[in-house]
N, C-alpha and C positions, 0 to 999 in steps of 0.2 A: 711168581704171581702173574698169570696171564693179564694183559691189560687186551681194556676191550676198549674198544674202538666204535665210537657210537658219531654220526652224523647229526648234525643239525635239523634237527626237524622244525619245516616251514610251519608256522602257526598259520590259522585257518584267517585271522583276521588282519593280517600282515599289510602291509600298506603297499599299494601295485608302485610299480615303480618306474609303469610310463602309463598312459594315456591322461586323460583328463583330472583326472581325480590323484595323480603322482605328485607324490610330497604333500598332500592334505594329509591330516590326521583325522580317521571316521569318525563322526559323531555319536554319542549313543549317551546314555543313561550314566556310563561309568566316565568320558570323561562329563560330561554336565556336572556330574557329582565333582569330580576333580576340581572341575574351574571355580563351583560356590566353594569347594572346600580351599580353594586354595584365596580366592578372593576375603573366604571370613580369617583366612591365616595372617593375614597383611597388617601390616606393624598399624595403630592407631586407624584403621577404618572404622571400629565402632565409633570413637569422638567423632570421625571426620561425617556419618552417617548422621552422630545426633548434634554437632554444629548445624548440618543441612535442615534438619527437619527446625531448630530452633529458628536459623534464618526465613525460613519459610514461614509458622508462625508470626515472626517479627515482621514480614513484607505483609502477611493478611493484615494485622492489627492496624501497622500503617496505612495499607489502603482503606478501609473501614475509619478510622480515624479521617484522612484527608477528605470519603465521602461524606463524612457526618460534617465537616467545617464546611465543605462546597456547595450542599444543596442550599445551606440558609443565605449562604454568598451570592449565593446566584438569582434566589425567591428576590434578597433586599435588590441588588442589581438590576434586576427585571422591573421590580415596583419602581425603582428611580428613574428606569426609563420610562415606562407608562405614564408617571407621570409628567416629569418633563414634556413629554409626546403631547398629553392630552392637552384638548386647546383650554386656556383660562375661561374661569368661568366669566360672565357677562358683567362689567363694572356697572355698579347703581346709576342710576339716571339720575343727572344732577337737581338740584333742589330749585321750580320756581323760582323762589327766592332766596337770597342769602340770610335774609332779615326774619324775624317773625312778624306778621301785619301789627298795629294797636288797632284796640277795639275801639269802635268811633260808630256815629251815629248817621243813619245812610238820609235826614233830610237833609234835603237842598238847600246850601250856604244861602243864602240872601246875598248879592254883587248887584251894583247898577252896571247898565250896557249903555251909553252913551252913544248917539251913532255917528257912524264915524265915514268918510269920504272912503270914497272908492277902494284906492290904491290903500291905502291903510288896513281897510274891509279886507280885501286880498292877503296883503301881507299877515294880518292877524288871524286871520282864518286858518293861512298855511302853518301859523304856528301852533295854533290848536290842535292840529294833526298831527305835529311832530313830538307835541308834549306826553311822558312816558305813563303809563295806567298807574306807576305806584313811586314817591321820590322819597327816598329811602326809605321807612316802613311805615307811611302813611300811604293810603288807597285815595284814587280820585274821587270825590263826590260828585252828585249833580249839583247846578247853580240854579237858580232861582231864575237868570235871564242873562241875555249874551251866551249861550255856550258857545259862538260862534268867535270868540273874542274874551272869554271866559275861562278860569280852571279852579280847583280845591282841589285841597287835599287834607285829610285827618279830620281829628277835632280835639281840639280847637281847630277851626278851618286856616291852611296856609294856603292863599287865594294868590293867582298868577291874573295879571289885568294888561290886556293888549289896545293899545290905541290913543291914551294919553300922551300928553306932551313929556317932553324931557324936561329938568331942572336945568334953570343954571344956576352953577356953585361958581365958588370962588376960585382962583386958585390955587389957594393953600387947602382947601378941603380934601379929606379923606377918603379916598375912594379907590376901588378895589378893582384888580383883575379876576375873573373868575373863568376859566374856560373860555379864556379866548374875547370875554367882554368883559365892559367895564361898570362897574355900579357903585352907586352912591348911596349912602344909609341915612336915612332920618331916624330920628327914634323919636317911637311914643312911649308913653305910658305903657300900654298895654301891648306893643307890638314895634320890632324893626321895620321900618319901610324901604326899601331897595328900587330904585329905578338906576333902567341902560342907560348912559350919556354917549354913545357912539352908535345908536342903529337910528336907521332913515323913521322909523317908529319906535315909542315908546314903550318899553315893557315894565311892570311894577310888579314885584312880589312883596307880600305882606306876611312877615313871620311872626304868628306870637309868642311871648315872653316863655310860655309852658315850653316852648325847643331852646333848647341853648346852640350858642354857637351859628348863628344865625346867616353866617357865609357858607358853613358845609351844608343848606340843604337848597343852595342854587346849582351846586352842580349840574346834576343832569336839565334843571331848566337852562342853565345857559348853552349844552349842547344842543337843545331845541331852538336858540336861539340863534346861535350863528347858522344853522341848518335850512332857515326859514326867512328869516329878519336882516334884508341888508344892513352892510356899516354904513354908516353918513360920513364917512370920514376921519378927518381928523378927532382926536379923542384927549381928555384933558391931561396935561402933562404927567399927572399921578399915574396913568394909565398907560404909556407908550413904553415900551418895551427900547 
């Protein structure tokens, strides 16, 4: 048997074996095909393709989730600081008075005005001025004469009288500090009478029976009174601090 003797025949798409393109393998149609087919051959790439795409869903979901929790996070956060930020609104303007007025009758008390020397004139005067428009929820009235030396309040009228002499009491008598003075209570019938026993002039206030507690409504008179009304001095034992 003849044998025949056949050469190698160079295929046409054979790979050059020097210049730039030596040792690349050409691209074309068939191997692209090769490399998906060989890529879809590979042990477990379908799971590992639909692990990915599940991951993938699962990282949307979570973001979508974390934006739905974060915009209402943010809206509350924003409104907490706006408000905080914004200035308070303006506090009420406080009330006149603490008290509510009584209803009372605007004529003028009826007082005698006695007249009175100079320096007393003076000093009683200044005290008229410094006496308050309302002590505690009684309103001033007008007097019938002296306003100069004169004051009311309410009604029944609680009358303030400047320019009278002082008592003298005993010294076991009952008599009170009030705001820095000292007063002495007579009682009537119808009415506590109070005069100062330590100002250079005498002050009286007459409380009637319809107020109780007849010390709490000298208060703000006797700040009028140390304000205006020299001390004379010494003051009776009851009284010295």
């Amino acid at each position: 048997m003849d044998e025949k003797t056949s050469s190698p025949e160079t295929p046409t798409d054979a790979v050059p074996t020097t210049g730039p393109a030596a040792g690349r393998p050409s691209a074309g149609p068939a191997t692209d095909r090769a490399a998906a087919g060989s890529a879809a051959d590979r042990p477990g790439a379908g799971a590992a393709d639909g692990r990915r795409a599940g991951w993938d869903r699962s990282t949307r979901r979570a973001a979508l989730f974390a934006s739905l929790v974060a915009v209402p996070v943010t809206v509350a956060v924003a409104g907490f600081t706006f408000a905080k930020l914004s200035p308070d609104p303006p506090a009420a303007a406080p009330s006149a008075s603490p008290t509510t007025l009584r209803g009372q009758s605007s004529t003028p008390v009826e007082m005698a005005a006695p007249a009175l020397a100079q320096r007393p004139g003076v000093v009683c005067l200044a005290l008229v001025s410094q006496l308050p428009a309302t002590v505690r929820e009684l309103a001033q009235r007008p007097v019938t004469a002296g306003a100069e030396q004169n004051a009311a309040y309410g009604d029944p009228a609680l009358t303030v009288a400047c320019g009278g002499p002082e008592p003298t009491v005993d010294a076991t008598a009952d008599v009170w500090t009030v705001n820095g003075v000292c007063w002495y209570a007579a009682e009537r019938s119808d009415a506590t009478v109070l005069t100062t026993l330590d100002r250079e002039t005498g002050v009286t206030v007459t409380v009637p029976r319809a107020y109780e507690g007849p010390l709490q409504w000298l208060t703000p008179i006797s700040d009028a009174v140390v304000a205006s009304v020299p001390s004379a001095g010494d003051s009776p034992s009851g009284c010295r601090r």
